[in-house]
N, C-alpha and C positions, 0 to 999 in steps of 0.2 A: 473132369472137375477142373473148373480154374483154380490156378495157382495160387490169386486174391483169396481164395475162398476156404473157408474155416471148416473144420471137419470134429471139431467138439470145442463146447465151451466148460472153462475150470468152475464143476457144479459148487464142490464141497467149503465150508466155509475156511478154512485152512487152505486149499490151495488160492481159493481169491485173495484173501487177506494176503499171502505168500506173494503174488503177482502183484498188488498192490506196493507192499515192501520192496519188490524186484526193482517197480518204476521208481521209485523214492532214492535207494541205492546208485540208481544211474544216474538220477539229477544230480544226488552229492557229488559222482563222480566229473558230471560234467562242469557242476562248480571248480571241484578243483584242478580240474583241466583250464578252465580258465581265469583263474586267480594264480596257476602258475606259469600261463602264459604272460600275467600282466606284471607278474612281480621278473621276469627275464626283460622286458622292456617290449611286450608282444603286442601291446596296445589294450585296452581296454570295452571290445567288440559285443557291449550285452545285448543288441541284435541278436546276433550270432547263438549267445548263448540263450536266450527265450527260446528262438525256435528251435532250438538242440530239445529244449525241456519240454517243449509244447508237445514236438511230434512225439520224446518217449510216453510222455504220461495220455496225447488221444490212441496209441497203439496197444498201451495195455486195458484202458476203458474200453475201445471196440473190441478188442478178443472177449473181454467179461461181459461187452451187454449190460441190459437190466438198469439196475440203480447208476453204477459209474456214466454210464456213458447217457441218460437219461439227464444226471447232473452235466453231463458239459453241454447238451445241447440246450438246457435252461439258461448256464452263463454267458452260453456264446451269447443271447441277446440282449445282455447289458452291458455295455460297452463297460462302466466303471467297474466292473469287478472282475477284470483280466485283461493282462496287458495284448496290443495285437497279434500279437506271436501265437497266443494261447485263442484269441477270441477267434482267430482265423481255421484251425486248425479244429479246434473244436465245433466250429460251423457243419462241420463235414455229418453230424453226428442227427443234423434236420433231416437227411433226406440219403445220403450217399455213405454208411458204415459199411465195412467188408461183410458179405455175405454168410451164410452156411452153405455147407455142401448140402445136394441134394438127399442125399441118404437119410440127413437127419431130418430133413422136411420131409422126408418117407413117414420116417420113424415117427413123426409127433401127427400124421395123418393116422396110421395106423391105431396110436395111443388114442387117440380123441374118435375116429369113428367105426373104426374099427377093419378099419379100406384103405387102399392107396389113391394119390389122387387121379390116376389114371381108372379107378373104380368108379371115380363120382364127375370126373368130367372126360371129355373127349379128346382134348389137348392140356397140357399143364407142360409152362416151361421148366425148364431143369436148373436153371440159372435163375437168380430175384431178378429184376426189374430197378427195384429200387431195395434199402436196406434202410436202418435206422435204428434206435435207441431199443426197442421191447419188441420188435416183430420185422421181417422183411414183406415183399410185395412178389408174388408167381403173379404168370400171367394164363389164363386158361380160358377153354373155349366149351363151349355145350350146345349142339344146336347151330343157331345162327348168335347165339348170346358170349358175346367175352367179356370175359371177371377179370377184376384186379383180387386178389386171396391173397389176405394178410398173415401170416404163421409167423406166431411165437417162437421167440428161440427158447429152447430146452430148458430148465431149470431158473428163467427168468422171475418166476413168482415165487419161486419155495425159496429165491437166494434173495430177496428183497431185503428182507427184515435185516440178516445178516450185512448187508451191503451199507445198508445207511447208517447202521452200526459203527462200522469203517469208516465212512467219508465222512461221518457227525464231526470227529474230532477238527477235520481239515476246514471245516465249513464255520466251527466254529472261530479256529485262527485268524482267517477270512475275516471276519463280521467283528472280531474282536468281543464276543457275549461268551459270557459263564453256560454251562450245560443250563440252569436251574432258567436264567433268564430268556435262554431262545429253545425252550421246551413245548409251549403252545403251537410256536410255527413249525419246529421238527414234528407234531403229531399231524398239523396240518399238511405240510409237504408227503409225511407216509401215506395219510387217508389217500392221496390225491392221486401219489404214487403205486397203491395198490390197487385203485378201482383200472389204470391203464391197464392192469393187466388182465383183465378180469373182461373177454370179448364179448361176452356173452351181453355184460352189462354195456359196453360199447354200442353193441346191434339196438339197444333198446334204446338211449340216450341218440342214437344217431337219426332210426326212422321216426323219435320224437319230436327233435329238436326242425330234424330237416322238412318234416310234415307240418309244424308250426310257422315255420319263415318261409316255406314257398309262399312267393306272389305276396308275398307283404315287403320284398323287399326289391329293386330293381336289380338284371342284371347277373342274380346269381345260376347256381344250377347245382342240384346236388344230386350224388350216384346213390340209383337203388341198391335195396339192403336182401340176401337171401338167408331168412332163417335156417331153411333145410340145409343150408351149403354153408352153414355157420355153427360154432359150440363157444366156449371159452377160450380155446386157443388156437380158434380158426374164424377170423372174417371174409366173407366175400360181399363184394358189390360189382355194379357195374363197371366195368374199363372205361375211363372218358380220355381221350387222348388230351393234352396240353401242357403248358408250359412254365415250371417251377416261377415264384411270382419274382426272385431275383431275376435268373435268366431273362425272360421277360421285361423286366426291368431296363434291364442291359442294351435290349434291342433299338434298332434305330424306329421307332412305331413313334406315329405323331403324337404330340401329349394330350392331344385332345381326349385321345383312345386313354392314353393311362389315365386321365383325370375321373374319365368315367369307371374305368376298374378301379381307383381309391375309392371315387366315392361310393358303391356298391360295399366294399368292405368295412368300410367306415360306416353306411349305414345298417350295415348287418351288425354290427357291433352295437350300436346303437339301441338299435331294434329288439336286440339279445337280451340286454343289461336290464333296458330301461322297461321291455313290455313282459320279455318273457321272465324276467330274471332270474336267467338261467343261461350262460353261456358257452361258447366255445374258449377256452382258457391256455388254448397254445399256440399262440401267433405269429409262429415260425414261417418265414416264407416257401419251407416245402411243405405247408399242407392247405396250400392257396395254388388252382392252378386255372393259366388262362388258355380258353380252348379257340379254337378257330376262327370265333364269332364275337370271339373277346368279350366270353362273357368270363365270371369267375366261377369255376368248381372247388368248394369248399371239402375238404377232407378232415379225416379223421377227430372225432368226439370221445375219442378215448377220454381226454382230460377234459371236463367241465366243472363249473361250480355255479352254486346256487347262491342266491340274495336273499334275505327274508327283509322284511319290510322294513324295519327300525335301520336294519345296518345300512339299506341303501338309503334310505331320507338321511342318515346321520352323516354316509360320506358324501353325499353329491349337496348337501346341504353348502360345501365350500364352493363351487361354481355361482351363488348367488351373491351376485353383488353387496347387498342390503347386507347379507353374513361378514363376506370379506373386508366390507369398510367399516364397521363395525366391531370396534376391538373387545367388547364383552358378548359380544354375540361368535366372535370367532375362536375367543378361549373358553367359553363354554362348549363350544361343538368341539373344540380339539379334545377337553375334558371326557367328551360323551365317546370319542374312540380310543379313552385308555392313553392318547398322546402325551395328555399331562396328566400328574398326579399329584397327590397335595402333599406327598415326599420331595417334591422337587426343591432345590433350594432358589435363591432367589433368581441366581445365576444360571442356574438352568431354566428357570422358568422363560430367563429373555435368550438366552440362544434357542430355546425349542421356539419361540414364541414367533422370533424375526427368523429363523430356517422354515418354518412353517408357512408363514405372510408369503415369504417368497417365494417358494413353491408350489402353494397355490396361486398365485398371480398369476406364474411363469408358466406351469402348467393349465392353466382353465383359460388362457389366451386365446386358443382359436376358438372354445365355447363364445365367450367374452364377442369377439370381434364376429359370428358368425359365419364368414366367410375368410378361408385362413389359406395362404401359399407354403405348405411345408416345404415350396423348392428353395427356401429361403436359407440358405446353411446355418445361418451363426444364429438361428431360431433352434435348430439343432445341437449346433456345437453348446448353444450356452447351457440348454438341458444338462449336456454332460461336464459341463464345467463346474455348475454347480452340484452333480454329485460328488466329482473328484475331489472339489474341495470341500464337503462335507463329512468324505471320508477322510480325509487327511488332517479334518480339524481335530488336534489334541485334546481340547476340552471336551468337543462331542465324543471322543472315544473313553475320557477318562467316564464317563457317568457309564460308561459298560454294561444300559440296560435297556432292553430291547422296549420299544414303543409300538404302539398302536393294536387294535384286534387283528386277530392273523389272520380272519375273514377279508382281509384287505391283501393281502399275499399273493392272490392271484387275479385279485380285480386289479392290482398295480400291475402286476406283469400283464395282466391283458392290454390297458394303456398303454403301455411303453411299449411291449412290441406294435400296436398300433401306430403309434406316431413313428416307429422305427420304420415300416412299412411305407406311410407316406413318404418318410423322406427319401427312402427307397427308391419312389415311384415319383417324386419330388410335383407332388399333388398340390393341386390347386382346385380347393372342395367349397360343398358347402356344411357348415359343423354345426347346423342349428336342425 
C-alpha cells in the first residue's frame, strides 16, 4: 500500500462533522499565528497564510470524499468565489484526490457483486489511476479488452445528505443568502449531487447521451459502457489512453491543433444544450481527454441536466439582439427567470437591471461576433472583474436574495467552465 493512500474514510455523521470542526480549528489557529506574527513586527504575509488554510481544509475534504470534496472541485472553477491559494489547491480534487487502499476496493467489489475483482477480470490494478471527488479509476484487463473501473468510495451516498447539511451553513456565508432565500438552489445542487452517485444511473445517461452525439459532432470520441461489468457503485468502460485537457493545454502543440480541440468541445456543448437539451454539466478539465490523434475523449456523465422548453427559449432569449436592445423586451425576459420581482424597489430594479445589460452583452459576445479569439486575456480577466466587483458591491449584498430559476445553476456553470476551457486552450473558434 502507498503511503498516499487512505485505508478508511470517517463514515459516521459525528466523526465528519468532528473533521470538519478539526479543519476549522486549525485555520483559527493559523490565524492567530499570523496576526501575532504581524502585531511583533513579522510583517504582514497573507499569501502565506491562504495557503496554510487552503491546504488544511483540501486535506480534510480529500480524507472525507463525497459532498466536501465534490464542493471544492465545483469552486475551484470559479475564479470569483476563492481566493488562489484555495482555487489552486482545490483543483487537485477534478482528477488527482489521494486514493483508497486497495482492500477497500476489495471490499465495495465484494459488497456490489458479490466477487473480487480479480473474479471478473484477468488483471485489476491495486493502485487507482486516477482519484477524484465520489469514485477513483483501477485500471483492468479481460481478454484482449482494458477497462478504466470507476469505484465508489465507501459510505459516499449514505453520508451525502449529512454532508450538505454541514457545508450549507459555510456556503451560505459565501453567498451572503438566508437558509430560506438559497433553498431552491441547495435542493438543486442535492438532486444533482445525488444522481453522481447513483452509477448505475450514470451507465444509462452515459450510453444515452454518447449514442446521441456520435458523428453529429466533429472530432470527439467516447469510451464504451459494460453493463455486466457495472452496478451502482461500479463503472466500467473502455481505457482510452490521453491527455488531461489542462496538461495538454500546457504542451508546446501548434494552436492549430488546439483550436480544433476547442472547437469540438464548444460544439459539443452546443450541440447538447441546444439539440439534445440535455447535457454534460461538469466541465472540469479532467473529464475532457486528448488522445493521440487529437481528437477529444469525453468522460464521465455522472452530472447532467435537462432543459424543458420554456426555460431554454426564456434564457437564450438574451443572446438576441432584437431582446437585448430592447429595454422592455429585456425586463420582461429577466421578469420571466424570477430575476426581477415586483418586490424589487426602485433601486434595485436599476442595479439588477444595468448588472444584467452588462452581463449579457459581456457574456453573449463571442455568440454576438460569431467568430471569437478566447486567447484574448482581458476578454477574460474582465469576465471576472466584473464578478468580483459584483460580489463586493454593498448594495447588491444588502438585498440578500437569491435571483433567478435554479434551473439556470448548472446551465451557468456549464458556460463558464466552457469559456474557462477556451481560455485555457486560448481558442480561436467558430461560436455560431
Amino acid at each position: 500500500m502507498s503511503a498516499s493512500e487512505q485505508t478508511s474514510i470517517p463514515s459516521g455523521k459525528a466523526s465528519r462533522i468532528a473533521a470538519l470542526a478539526g479543519a476549522g480549528a486549525k485555520v483559527g489557529v493559523n490565524y492567530l499565528k499570523h496576526y501575532g506574527k504581524r502585531a511583533v513586527g513579522g510583517g504582514d504575509d497573507r499569501t502565506n497564510l491562504e495557503e496554510a488554510n487552503a491546504g488544511t481544509v483540501y486535506e480534510t475534504f480529500s480524507k472525507l470524499k463525497g459532498g466536501p470534496l465534490k464542493l471544492a472541485q465545483m469552486l475551484s472553477i470559479d475564479k470569483n468565489m476563492l481566493p488562489d491559494a484555495f482555487r489552486t489547491q482545490f483543483a487537485q480534487a477534478q482528477y488527482s484526490a489521494p486514493p483508497l487502499s486497495y482492500p477497500l476496493v476489495v471490499r465495495t467489489f465484494k459488497r456490489e457483486f458479490a466477487k473480487g475483482p480479480l473474479d471478473l477480470f484477468d488483471t485489476f490494478s491495486q493502485s487507482a489511476r486516477h482519484g477524484a471527488s465520489i469514485g477513483q479509476v483501477h485500471q483492468a484487463t479481460k481478454g484482449d479488452t482494458t477497462f478504466a473501473v470507476k469505484v465508489q468510495y465507501p459510505g459516499v451516498a449514505d453520508s451525502l445528505h449529512s454532508d450538505l447539511a454541514v457545508v450549507k451553513p459555510v456556503a451560505l456565508q459565501i453567498l451572503g443568502l438566508s437558509d430560506m432565500d438559497v433553498e431552491p438552489y441547495f435542493q438543486e445542487v442535492k438532486k444533482r449531487l445525488l444522481e453522481e452517485t447513483d452509477y448505475s444511473l450514470e451507465l444509462e445517461q452515459s450510453i444515452a447521451l454518447s449514442k446521441a452525439t456520435m458523428g453529429k459532432v466533429k472530432g470527439l470520441k467516447f469510451p464504451g459502457y459494460y453493463p455486466e461489468l457495472s452496478n451502482r457503485r461500479v463503472l466500467t468502460m473502455d481505457w482510452i489512453d490521453g491527455r488531461p485537457l489542462d496538461r495538454f493545454a500546457k504542451e508546446e502543440a501548434d494552436q492549430s491543433v488546439k483550436n480544433r480541440v476547442a472547437q469540438a468541445i464548444w460544439d459539443f456543448y452546443q450541440f447538447q444544450i441546444h439539440e439534445l437539451k440535455q447535457f454534460h454539466a461538469d466541465p472540469h478539465p479532467g473529464n475532457f481527454l486528448v488522445d493521440e490523434e487529437n481528437e477529444v475523449v469525453v468522460l464521465d456523465f455522472g452530472c447532467t441536466k435537462s432543459l424543458d422548453h420554456d426555460f431554454h427559449r426564456d434564457y437564450f432569449r438574451f443572446l438576441d439582439l432584437e431582446v437585448l436592445n430592447n429595454p422592455e423586451k429585456f425586463e420582461a425576459g429577466l421578469r420571466q427567470l424570477d430575476v426581477l420581482s415586483d418586490n424589487d424597489s426602485p433601486r434595485e430594479r436599476e442595479l439588477i437591471l444595468e448588472g444584467a445589460e452588462r452581463g449579457a452583452r459581456l457574456l453573449g459576445r463571442p455568440f454576438h461576433e460569431g467568430e471569437f479569439d478566447f486567447s484574448d486575456e482581458t476578454y477574460m480577466a474582465s469576465i471576472f472583474e466584473m464578478g468580483e466587483e459584483q460580489r463586493k458591491n454593498s448594495e447588491l449584498k444588502q438585498m440578500r436574495t437569491a435571483r433567478g430559476s435554479a434551473d439556470s445553476i448548472y446551465l451557468n456553470r456549464a458556460y463558464f467552465g466552457l469559456y474557462s476551457l477556451m481560455g485555457l486552450l486560448k481558442a480561436q473558434i467558430n461560436t455560431r
